[in-house]
C-alpha positions as CSV (number, residue, x, y, z in Angstrom):
1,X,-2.5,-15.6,-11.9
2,X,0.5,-16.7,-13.9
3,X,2.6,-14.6,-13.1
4,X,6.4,-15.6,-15.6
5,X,9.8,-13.6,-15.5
6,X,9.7,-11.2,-18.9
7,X,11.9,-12.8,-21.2
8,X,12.7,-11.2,-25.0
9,X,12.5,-15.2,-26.3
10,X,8.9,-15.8,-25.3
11,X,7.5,-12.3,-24.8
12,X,8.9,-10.2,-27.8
13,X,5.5,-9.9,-29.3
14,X,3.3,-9.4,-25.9
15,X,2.0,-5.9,-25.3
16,X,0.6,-3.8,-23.0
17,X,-2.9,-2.1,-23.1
18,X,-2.7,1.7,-22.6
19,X,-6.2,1.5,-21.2
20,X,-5.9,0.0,-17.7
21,X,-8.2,0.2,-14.2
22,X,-7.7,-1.1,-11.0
23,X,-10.5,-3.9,-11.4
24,X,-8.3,-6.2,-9.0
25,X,-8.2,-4.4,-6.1
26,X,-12.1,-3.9,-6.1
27,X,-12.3,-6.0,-3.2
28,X,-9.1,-5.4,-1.2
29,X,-9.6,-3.2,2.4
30,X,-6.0,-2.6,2.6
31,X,-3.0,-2.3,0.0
32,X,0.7,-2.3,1.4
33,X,2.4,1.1,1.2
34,X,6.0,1.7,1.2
35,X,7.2,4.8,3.9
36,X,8.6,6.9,0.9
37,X,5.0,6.9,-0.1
38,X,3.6,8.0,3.1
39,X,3.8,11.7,2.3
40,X,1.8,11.2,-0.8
41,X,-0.6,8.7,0.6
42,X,-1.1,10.8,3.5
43,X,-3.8,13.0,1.4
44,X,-6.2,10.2,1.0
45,X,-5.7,7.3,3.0
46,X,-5.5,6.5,6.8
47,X,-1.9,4.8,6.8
48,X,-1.4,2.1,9.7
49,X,0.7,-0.7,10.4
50,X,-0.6,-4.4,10.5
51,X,0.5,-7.2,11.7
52,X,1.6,-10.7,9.5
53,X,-0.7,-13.4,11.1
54,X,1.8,-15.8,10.0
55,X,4.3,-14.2,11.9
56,X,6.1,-11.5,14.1
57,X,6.7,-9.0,10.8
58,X,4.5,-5.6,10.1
59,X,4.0,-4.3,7.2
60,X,2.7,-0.4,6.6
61,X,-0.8,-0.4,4.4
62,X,-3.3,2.2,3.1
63,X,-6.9,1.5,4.8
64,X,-8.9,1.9,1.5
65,X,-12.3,0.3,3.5
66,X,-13.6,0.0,6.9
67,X,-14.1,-4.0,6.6
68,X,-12.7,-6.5,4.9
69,X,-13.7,-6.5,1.3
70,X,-15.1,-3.0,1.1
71,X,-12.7,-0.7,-1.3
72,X,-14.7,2.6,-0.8
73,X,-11.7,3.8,-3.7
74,X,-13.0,1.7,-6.1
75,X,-15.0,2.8,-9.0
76,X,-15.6,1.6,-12.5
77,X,-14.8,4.8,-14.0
78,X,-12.6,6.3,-11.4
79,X,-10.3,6.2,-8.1
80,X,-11.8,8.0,-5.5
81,X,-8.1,9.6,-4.9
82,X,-5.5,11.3,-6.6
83,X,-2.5,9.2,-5.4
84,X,-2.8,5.7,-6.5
85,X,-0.1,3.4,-3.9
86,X,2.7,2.2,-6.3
87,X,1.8,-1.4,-5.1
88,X,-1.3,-1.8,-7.1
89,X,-0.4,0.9,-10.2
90,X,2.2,-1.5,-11.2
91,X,0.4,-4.5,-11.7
92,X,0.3,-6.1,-14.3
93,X,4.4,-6.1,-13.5
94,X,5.7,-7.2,-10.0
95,X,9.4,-8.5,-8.9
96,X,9.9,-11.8,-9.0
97,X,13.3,-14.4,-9.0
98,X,14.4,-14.9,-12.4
99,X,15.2,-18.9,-12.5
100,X,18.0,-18.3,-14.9
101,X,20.0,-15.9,-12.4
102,X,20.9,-17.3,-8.7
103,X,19.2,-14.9,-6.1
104,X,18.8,-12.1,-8.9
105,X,15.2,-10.1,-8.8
106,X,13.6,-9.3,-12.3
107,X,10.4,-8.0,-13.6
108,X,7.6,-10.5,-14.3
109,X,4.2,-10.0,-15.6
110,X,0.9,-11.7,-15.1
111,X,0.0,-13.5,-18.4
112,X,-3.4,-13.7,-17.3
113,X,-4.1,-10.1,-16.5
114,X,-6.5,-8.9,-19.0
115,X,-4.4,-6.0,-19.7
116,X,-1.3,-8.0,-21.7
117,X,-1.3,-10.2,-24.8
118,X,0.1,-9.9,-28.3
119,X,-3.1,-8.0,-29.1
120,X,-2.9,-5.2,-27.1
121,X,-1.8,-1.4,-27.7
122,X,2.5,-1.2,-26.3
123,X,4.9,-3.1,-27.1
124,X,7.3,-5.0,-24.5
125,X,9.7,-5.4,-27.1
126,X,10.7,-3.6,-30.8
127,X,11.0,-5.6,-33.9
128,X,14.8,-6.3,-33.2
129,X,14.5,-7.7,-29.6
130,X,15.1,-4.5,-27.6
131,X,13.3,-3.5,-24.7
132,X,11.0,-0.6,-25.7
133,X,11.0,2.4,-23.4
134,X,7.7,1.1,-22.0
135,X,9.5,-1.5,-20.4
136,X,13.0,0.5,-19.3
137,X,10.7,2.4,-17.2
138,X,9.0,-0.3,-15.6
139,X,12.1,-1.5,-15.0
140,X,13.2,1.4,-13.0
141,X,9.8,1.6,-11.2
142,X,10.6,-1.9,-10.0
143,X,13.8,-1.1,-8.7
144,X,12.6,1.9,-6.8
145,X,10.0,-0.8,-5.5
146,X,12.8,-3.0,-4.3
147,X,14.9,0.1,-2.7
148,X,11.3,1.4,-1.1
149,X,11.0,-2.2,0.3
150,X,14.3,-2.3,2.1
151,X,14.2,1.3,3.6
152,X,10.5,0.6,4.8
153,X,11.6,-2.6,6.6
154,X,14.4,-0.6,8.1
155,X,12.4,2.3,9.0
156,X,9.8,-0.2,10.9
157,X,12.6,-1.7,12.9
158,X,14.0,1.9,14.2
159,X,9.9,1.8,15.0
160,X,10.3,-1.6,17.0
161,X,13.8,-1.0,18.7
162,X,12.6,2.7,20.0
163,X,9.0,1.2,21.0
164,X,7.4,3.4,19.0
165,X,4.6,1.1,17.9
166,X,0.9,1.3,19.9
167,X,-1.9,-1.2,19.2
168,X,-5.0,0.6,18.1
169,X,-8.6,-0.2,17.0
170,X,-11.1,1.3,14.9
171,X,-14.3,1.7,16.6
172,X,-17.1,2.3,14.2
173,X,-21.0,3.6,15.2
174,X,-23.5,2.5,12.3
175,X,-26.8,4.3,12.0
176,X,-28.3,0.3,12.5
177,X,-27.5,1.0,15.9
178,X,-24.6,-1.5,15.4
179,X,-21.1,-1.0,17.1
180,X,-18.2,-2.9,14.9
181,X,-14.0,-2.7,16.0
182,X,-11.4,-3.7,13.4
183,X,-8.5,-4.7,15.3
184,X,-4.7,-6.0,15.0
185,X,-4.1,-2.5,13.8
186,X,-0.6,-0.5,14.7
187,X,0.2,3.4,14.8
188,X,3.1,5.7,16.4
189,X,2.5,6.4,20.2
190,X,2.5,10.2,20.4
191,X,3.8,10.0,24.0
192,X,6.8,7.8,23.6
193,X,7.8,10.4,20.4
194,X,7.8,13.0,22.2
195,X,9.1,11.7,25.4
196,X,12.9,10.6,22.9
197,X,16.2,11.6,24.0
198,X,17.4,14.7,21.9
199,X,20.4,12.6,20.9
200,X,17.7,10.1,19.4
201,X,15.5,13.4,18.2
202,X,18.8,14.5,15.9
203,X,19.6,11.0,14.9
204,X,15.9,10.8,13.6
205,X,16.2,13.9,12.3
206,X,18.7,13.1,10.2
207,X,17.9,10.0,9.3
208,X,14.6,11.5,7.4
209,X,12.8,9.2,9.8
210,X,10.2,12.0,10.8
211,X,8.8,12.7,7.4
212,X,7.2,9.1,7.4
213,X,6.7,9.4,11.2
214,X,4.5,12.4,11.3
215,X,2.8,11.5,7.7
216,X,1.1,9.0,9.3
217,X,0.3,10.7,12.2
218,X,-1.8,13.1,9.9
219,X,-3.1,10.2,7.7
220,X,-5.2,8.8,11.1
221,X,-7.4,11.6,10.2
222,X,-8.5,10.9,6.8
223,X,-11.0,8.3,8.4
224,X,-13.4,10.3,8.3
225,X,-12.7,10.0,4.3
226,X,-13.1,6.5,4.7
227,X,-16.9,7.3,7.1
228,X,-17.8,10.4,3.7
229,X,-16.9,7.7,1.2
230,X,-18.6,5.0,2.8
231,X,-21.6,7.2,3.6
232,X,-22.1,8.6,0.1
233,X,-22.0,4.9,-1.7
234,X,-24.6,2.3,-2.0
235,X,-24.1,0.5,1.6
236,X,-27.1,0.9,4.0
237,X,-24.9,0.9,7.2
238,X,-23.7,4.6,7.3
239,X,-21.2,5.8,10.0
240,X,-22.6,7.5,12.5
241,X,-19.3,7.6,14.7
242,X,-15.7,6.2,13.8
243,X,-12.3,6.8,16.2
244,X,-9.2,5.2,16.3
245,X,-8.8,4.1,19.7
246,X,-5.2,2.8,21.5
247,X,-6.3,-0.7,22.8
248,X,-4.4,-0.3,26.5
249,X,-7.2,2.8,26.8
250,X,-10.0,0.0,26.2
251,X,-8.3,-1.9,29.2
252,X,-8.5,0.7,31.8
């Protein structure tokens, strides 16, 4: 990837190709989500929380494959869904620190996606230097991004400080006769929602913290999309059982 802030000076004749496909994320298991999406995402996707191995942070994501680099989503001539997370629809534009501005976020675009270059279909830029409405609106799609971002990280604290958060795995039966888990995985504990204070039950309330609460509730049952989608595709190992599982039930 090189991945460059969008300046007029060197990117007034770069364009965008209308036609574009989701190619890159052929290979990805999960994709992050932000929780305004979870409504949305909610009709396709299992939606869970993982863990940052390199640290203490979570981070929401759609399960789009039941190991790691199986997109059951994918296909050459379609997405397997109709609601497409706003993390991968934008590429080839993501936020990024523009170098001229101290701690200022801008768009940037990956020169090397196959989907810009001064041969392609949009323009970035009109003759006289303006951005063309192509780029206003990607733009205000970033922004949204950055907004999303920052109430998602809030709304996963209110998750943390109410101990809201239960370790879960995905137990999978293949018709090999093979039993796989995927752990590390996160979801709301049912118990510990219903058992909050009715203070903390209006502040929630409120707050429009129960809209992403209970969409991913629901979302833990499109699994079985993820078992269909597998089981209808090319891979020999079909799903002969599949259950997300709280890990402390394992222990007992």
């Amino acid at each position: 990837m090189n991945i460059v802030p969008v300046k007029k000076e060197q990117h007034q004749n770069l364009k965008l190709a209308k036609k574009r496909n989701l190619a890159h994320v052929e290979n990805q298991h999960i994709v992050p989500l932000t929780a305004r999406e979870f409504a949305q995402a909610a009709t396709s996707y299992p939606i869970i929380i993982v863990k940052d191995p390199d640290s203490t942070r979570f981070r929401p994501v759609a399960m789009l494959g039941l190991e790691a680099g199986e997109n059951l989503y994918y296909g050459e001539d379609k997405w397997n869904a109709i609601y497409v997370p706003q993390s991968i629809s934008l590429v080839p534009f993501t936020l990024g620190l523009d170098p001229d501005k101290e701690k200022t976020l801008t768009a940037c675009v990956d020169l090397d996606s196959p989907f810009v270059g001064e041969d392609k279909d949009d323009p970035l830029f009109d003759a006289e230097g303006n951005e063309t409405e192509l780029l206003k609106s990607v733009h205000e799609s970033l922004g949204r991004v950055y907004e999303d971002e920052i109430n998602t990280e809030s709304f996963l604290k209110v998750l943390q400080e109410n101990d809201l958060l239960m370790e879960l795995e995905l137990q999978l039966s293949l018709n090999t006769g093979e039993n796989k888990k995927l752990v590390g995985l996160y979801g709301i504990d049912e118990k510990k929602l219903q058992a909050l204070p009715d203070a903390k039950v209006t502040e929630f309330h409120k707050s429009g913290l129960f809209i992403p609460i209970h969409a991913m509730l629901v979302s833990i049952g499109q699994v079985n999309r993820l078992a269909q989608l597998r089981n209808t595709s090319e891979s020999t190992a079909k799903v002969s059982g599949i259950q997300f599982k709280p890990v402390e039930e394992k222990t007992k």
